[in-house]
C-alpha positions in Angstrom: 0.0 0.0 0.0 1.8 3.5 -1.3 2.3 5.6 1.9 -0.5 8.4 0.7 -3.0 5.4 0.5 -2.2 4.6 4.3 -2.4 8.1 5.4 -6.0 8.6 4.3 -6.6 5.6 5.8 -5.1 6.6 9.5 -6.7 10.2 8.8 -10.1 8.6 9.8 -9.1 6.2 12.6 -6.0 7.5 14.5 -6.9 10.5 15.8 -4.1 11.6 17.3 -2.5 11.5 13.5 -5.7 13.6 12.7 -4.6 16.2 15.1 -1.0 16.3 14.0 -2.7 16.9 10.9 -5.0 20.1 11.6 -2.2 21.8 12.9 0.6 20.8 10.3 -0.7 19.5 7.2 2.6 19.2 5.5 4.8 18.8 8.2 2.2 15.7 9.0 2.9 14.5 4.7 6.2 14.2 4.9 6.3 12.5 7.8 4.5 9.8 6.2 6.6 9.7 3.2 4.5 11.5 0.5 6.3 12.7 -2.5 5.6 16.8 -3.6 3.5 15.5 -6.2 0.8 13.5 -3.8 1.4 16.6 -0.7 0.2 18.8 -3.3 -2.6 16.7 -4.7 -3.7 16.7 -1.0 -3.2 20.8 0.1 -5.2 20.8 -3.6 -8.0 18.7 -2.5 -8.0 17.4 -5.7 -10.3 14.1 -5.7 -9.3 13.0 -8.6 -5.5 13.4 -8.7 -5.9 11.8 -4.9 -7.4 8.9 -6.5 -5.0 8.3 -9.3 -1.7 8.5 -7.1 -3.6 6.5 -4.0 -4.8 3.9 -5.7 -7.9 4.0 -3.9 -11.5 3.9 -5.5 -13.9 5.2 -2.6 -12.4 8.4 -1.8 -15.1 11.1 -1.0 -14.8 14.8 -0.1 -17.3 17.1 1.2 -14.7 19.4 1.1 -12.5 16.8 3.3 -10.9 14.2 1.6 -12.3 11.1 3.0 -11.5 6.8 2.6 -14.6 4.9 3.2 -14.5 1.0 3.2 
């Protein structure tokens, strides 16, 4: 599993890595190993480009990137 597939994962279930998150975004990124190109694609919001690079199929955003099983 590519590490920006994992981190959307932990983003709903670990909430202290949601935390980390809120208050450094990026700093939060590359601590989990995503590449410029997927950090962007993430500050972007951008569904589609999250999708491609992730992997994963049942990504939703309401504004929030989200992974639902």
């Amino acid at each position: 599993m590519s590490s920006l597939a994992q981190l959307l994962k932990n983003l709903g279930s670990d909430p202290q890595l949601a935390e980390s998150y809120q208050r450094d975004p990026e700093g939060t990124m590359k601590t989990a190993g995503l590449n410029d190109e997927e950090i962007q694609a993430m500050l972007n919001k951008d569904l589609e480009k999250l999708k491609e690079l992730s992997g994963l199929d049942n990504l939703k955003s309401n504004g929030v990137i989200e992974w639902h099983e």
